[in-house]
C-alpha positions in Angstrom: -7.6 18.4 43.2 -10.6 16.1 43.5 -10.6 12.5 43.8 -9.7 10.1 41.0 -12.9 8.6 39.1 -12.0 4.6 39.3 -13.4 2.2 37.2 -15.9 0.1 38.7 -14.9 -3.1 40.1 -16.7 -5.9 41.5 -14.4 -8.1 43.8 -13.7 -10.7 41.4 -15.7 -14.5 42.6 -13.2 -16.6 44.9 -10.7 -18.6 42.6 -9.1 -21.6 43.4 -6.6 -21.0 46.3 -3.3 -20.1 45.2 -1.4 -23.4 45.1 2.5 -23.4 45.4 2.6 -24.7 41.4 0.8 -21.6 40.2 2.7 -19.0 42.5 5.8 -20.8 40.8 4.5 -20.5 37.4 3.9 -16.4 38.0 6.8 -16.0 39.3 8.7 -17.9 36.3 7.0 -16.1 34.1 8.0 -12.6 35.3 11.5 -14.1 36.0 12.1 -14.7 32.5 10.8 -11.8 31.0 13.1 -10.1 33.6 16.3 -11.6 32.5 15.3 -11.2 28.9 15.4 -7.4 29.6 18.3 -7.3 32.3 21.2 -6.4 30.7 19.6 -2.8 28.9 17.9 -2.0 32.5 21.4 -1.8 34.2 23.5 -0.8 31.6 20.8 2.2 31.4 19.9 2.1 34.5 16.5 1.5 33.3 13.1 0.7 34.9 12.0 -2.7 34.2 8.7 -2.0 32.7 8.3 -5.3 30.8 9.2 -7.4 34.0 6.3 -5.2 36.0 3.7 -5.6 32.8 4.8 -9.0 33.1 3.4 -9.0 37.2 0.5 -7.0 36.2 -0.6 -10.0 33.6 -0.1 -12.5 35.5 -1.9 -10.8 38.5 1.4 -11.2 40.7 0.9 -7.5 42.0 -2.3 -8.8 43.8 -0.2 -11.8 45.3 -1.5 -10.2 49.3 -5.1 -8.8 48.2 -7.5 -11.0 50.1 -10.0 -13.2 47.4 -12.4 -11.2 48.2 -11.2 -8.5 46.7 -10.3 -10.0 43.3 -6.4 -10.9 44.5 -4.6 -14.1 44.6 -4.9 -14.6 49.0 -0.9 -14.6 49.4 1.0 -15.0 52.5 3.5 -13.6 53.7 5.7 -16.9 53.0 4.6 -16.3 49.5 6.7 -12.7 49.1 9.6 -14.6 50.6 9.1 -17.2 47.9 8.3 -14.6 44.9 11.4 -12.4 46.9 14.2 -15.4 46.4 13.4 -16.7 42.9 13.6 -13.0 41.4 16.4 -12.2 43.3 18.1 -15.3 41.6 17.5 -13.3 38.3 17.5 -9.4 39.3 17.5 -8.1 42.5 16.0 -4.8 41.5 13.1 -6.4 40.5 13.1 -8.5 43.3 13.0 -5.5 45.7 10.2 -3.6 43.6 7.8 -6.1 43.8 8.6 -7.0 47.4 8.2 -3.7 48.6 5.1 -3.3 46.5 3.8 -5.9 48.6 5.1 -4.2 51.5 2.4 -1.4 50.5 -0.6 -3.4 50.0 0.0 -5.3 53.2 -0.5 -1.7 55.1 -3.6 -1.1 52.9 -5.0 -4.4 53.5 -4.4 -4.2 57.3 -4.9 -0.9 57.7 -7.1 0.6 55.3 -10.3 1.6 56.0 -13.2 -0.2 54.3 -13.7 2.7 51.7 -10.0 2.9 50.8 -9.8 -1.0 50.6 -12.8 -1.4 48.5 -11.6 1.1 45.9 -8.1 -0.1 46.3 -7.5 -3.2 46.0 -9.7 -4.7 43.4 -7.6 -2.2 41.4 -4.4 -3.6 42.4 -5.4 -7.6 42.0 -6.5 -6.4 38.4 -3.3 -5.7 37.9 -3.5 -1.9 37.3 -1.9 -0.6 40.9 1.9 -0.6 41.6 2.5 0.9 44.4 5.4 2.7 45.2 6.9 3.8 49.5 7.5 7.4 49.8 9.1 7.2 53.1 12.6 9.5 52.4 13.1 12.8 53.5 15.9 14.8 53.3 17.4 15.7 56.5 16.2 13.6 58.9 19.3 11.2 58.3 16.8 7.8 57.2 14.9 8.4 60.7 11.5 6.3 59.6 9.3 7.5 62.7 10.2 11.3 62.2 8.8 13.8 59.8 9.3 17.2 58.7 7.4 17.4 56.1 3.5 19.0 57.4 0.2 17.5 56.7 -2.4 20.1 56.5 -6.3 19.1 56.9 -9.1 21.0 55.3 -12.4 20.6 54.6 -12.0 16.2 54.5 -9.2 16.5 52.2 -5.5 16.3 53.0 -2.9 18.3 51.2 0.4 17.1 50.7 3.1 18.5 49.3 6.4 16.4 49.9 9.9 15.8 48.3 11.7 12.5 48.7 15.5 11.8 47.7 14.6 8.3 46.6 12.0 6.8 45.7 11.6 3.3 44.0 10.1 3.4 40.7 8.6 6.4 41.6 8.2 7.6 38.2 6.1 4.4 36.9 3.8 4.1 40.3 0.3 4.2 40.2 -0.4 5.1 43.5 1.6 6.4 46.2 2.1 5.6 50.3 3.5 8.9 51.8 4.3 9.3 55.4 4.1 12.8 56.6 3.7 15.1 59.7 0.1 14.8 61.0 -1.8 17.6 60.7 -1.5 20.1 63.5 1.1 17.3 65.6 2.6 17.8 69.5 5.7 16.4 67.8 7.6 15.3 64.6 7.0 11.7 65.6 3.3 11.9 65.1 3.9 10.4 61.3 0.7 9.4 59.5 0.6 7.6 56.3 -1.1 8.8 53.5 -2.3 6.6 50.2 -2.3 9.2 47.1 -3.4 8.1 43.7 -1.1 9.3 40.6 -3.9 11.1 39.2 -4.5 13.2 42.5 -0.8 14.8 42.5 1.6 16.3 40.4 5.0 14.3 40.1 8.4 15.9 39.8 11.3 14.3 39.1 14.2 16.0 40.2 18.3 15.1 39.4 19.2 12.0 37.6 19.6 8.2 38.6 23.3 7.0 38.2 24.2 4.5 40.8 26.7 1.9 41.3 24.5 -1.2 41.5 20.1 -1.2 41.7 20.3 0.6 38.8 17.3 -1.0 37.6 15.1 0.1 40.3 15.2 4.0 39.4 14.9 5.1 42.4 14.9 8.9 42.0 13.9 12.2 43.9 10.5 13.2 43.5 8.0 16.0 44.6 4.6 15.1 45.1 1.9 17.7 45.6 -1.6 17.2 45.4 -5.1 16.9 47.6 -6.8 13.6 48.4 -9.9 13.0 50.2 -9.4 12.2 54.5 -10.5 8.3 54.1 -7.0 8.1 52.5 -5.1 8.2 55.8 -3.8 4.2 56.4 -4.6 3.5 60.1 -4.5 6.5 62.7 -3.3 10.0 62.2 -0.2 10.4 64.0 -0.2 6.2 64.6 2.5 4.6 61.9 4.5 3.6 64.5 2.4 1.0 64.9 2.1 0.3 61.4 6.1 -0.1 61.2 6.1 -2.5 63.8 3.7 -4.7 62.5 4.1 -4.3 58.7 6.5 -2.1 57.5 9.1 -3.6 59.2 8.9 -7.1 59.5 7.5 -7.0 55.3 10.8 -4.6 54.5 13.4 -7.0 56.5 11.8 -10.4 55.2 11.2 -9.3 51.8 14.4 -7.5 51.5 16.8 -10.4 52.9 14.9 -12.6 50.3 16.2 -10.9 47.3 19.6 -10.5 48.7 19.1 -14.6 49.4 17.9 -15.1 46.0 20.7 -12.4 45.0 23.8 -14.6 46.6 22.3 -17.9 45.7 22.1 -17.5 42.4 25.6 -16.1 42.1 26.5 -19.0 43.4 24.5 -21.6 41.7 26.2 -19.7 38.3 29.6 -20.5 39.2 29.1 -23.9 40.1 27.7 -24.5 37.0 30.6 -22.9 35.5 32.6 -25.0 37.3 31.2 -28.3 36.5 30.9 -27.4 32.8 33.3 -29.2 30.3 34.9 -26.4 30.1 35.2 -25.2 33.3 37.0 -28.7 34.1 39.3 -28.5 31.6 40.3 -24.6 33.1 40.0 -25.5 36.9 41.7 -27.4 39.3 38.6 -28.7 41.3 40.2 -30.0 43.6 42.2 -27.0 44.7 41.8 -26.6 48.7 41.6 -23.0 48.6 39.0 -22.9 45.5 37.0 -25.4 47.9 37.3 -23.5 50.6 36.1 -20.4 49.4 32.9 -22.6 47.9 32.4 -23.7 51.3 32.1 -20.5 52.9 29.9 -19.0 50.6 27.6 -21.9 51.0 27.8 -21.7 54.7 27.2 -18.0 54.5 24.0 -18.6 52.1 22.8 -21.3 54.3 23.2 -19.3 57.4 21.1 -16.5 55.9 18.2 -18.9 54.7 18.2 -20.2 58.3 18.1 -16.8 60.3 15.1 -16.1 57.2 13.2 -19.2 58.1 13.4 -18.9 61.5 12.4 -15.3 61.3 9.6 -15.8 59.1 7.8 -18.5 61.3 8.2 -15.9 63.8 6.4 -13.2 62.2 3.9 -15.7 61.3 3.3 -16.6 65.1 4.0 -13.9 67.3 1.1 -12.7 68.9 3.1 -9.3 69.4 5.7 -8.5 67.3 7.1 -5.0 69.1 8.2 -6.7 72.2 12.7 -7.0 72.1 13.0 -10.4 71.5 11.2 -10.0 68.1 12.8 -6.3 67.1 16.1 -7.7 67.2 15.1 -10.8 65.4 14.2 -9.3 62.3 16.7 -6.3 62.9 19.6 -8.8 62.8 18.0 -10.9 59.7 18.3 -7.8 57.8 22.0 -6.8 59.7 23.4 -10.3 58.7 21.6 -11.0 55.3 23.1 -7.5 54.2 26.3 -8.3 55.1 26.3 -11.8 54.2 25.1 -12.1 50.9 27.8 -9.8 50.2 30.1 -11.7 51.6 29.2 -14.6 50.2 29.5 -13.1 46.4 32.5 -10.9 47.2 34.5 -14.4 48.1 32.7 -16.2 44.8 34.7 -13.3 43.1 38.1 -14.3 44.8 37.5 -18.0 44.2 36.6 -17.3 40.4 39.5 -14.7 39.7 39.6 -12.1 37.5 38.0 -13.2 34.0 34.8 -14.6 35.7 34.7 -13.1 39.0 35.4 -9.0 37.6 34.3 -9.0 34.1 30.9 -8.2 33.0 30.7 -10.4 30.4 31.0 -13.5 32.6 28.2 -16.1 32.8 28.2 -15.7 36.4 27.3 -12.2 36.4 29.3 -11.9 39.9 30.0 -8.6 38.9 26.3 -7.4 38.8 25.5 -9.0 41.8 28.1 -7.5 44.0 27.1 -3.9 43.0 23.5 -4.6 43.9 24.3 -6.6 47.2 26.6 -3.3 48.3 23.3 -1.3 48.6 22.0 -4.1 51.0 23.8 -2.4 54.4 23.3 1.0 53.0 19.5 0.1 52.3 17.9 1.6 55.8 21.6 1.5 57.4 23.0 -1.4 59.2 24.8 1.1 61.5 21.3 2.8 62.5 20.1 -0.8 63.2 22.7 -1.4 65.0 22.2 1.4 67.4 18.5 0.9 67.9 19.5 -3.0 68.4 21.8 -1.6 71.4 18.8 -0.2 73.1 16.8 -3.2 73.0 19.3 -5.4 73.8 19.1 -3.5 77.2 15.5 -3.8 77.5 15.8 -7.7 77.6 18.4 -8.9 80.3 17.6 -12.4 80.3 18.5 -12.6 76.7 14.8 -14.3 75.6 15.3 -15.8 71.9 12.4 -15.4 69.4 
C-alpha cells in the first residue's frame, strides 16, 4: 500500500507561548464536555468521541508539538497538569490523551525530519490521535521483546501485527507499533514503527466488556499494511532507548496523574457531600473513625502528589535517566500511585457506607472510580515492576536517591 497523500501544511507562525490560564481553559473545556458524556461512555463502555473532538478543537492533541510545527510548545509538566484535572472527571480520558502525548513525544524526539515535518503539523491541527500498539500476545506484557517480524523491502516496511489491547484503537488516526526488526540477532531488537490509518487495514477482533476503563475501548486489533522506511521512530532494533527516555518516564508520569486526578476528585466529591446541608444533617462529623478514614486518604493523596513532584523535576533534570537511581524512581511512582489511589478511594468507600460509597447513583461516583483505579496495578503489572525494581536495587548498593 503506498503512502498516505497528506494535506499540505505549513508549520503554523509562533503563537503566543502557552500560558498556564490557556492550558487551564483547554483543559476545562474538554473536561466538561467529558463529564457531559460520562455516564453513556461507561455504561456502554463507549469511546469518548465528543471529549477527543473536544481536544482536537481546542488544539489540546498538539499540547508537546514544538511551535514550529503548528503545536502549542507543551512540557512535560503540562501532561501532568492536563493528566490530573481530567482524571478529576474521567480517568479514561485522562489516560487517552496522556498516552497520546506519550506518542508524539517519541515522534518529536525521535522522528526523523521527514516523518516530523509531515507529522506533526497534522497532529497540532488537530487531525492526529495517536494510538500505542505495544501488546502482544504471549510475551506476558514484556515491553523490550517481540514476536511479531518486521520485514523490509524495497524502502517500505510491512507489518502485519495483532495486539490484545489497544487504547482507542478503533478511532486512531495513526498508529506507533513496536515490532521485531527486520532480519534481528534477537527478539529484543524491537523497532518502532509510526503507520498512518489509511496505510493499513484495521481489524477489530472480540468485544470490550471490562470492569472499570470502559470508556477507553481498548480492544484487540490486527493491523496489516506497508509504510514507506522513514517511518521507523529512532534506530531499527533501538527502542530500548526510546523506553528509557520517553516511553517510560511519559507512561509512569502521565499515568500516576490520572490516577492522582482519579483519587482526588473522589475525594474532593465526598467532602463536599459531607459539608452539604444535607450531608450534616445525615453525618456525624465529628465521628473519630469517619475522620480517620478522611485523614488517610488525604495522606495517601498527598503522598502520591509528592512522590509525582519529586519524580517529575527529576525527569526534567536528569541528564541520564537509565542509570538505577532514576529507574526505580519512576518505577515506584507508578508502583505506589497504583496502589495508592486505590487505596485511598477503596477507604472513601468504607468511610461513606453503602448508599454513597457502593451505589452508582451517588454524587461521589466512588463506585466509578474504584473500578477504574483497579486497572492502575494491572496497567503494565506492578508485580513485573517489582521484579525488574529487585534487579536494580542490586545494581546500586549505596542506595543513591534521585
Amino acid at each position: 500500500m503506498s503512502a498516505p497523500t497528506f494535506a499540505p501544511v505549513r508549520p503554523a507562525p509562533s503563537a503566543a507561548p502557552l500560558t498556564a490560564a490557556g492550558l487551564t481553559e483547554r483543559i476545562d473545556r474538554v473536561a466538561a464536555v467529558a463529564a457531559e458524556h460520562l455516564a453513556r461512555t461507561d455504561r456502554d463502555a463507549s469511546f469518548p468521541v465528543e471529549a477527543l473532538q473536544e481536544m482536537r478543537r481546542t488544539g489540546l492533541l498538539g499540547l508537546l508539538v514544538p511551535e514550529t510545527h503548528g503545536g502549542l510548545g507543551g512540557t512535560t509538566d503540562d501532561v501532568v497538569t492536563a493528566g490530573m484535572a481530567l482524571g478529576r472527571v474521567d480517568m479514561s480520558v485522562a489516560m487517552i490523551f496522556t498516552m497520546h502525548c506519550q506518542q508524539v513525544a517519541a515522534v518529536v524526539r525521535y522522528g526523523g525530519e521527514r516523518l516530523r515535518d509531515e507529522l506533526l503539523p497534522e497532529i497540532a491541527a488537530g487531525r492526529m490521535y495517536l494510538a500505542s500498539v505495544t501488546t502482544e500476545a504471549g510475551k506476558g506484557g514484556h515491553l523490550l521483546s517481540s514476536g511479531a517480524a518486521l520485514a523490509a523491502r524495497d524502502g517500505e516496511l510491512l507489518l502485519d501485527r495483532f495486539a490484545p489491547i489497544v487504547t482507542g484503537g478503533e478511532y486512531a488516526d495513526g498508529f506507533l507499533v513496536t515490532m521485531q526488526s527486520p532480519a534481528p540477532a534477537s527478539p529484543n531488537q524491537v523497532s518502532l514503527v509510526y503507520a498512518h490509518r489509511d496505510q493499513l487495514t484495521v481489524e477489530r477482533s472480540g468485544d470490550w466488556e471490562p470492569l472499570g476503563m470502559r470508556a477507553s475501548h481498548s480492544v484487540a486489533l490486527r493491523l496489516t499494511g506497508t509504510v514507506p522506511a522513514h517511518q521507523v521512530v529512532g534506530r531499527h532494533g533501538e527502542f530500548r532507548t526510546i523506553v528509557t527516555t520517553v516511553f517510560g518516564p511519559m507512561a509512569h508520569l502521565g499515568w500516576s496523574a490520572c490516577w492522582l486526578g482519579t483519587a482526588a476528585g473522589a475525594l474532593s466529591r465526598v467532602v463536599k457531600l459531607l459539608r452539604s446541608r444535607q450531608g450534616r444533617a445525615r453525618v456525624d462529623l465529628d465521628s473519630e473513625l469517619l475522620l480517620t478514614r478522611l485523614s488517610r486518604a488525604r495522606q495517601r493523596i498527598d503522598a502520591v502528589h509528592a512522590l509525582l513532584d519529586r519524580a517529575r523535576q527529576v525527569v526534567a533534570t536528569a541528564d541520564d535517566l537509565s542509570v538505577p537511581r532514576v529507574q526505580l524512581l519512576l518505577n515506584s511512582l507508578k508502583i505506589t500511585a497504583a496502589e495508592e489511589c486505590y487505596r485511598a478511594v477503596d477507604g472513601l468507600v468504607e468511610a461513606v457506607g453503602m448508599r454513597h460509597g457502593y451505589l452508582k447513583d451517588s454524587p461521589t461516583r466512588l463506585e466509578h472510580s474504584l473500578r477504574d483505579l483497579r486497572s492502575a496495578a494491572l496497567n503494565y503489572s506492578n508485580d513485573r515492576l517489582h521484579l525488574v525494581d529487585g534487579k536494580l536495587a542490586l545494581l546500586d548498593p549505596e542506595v543513591r536517591l534521585a
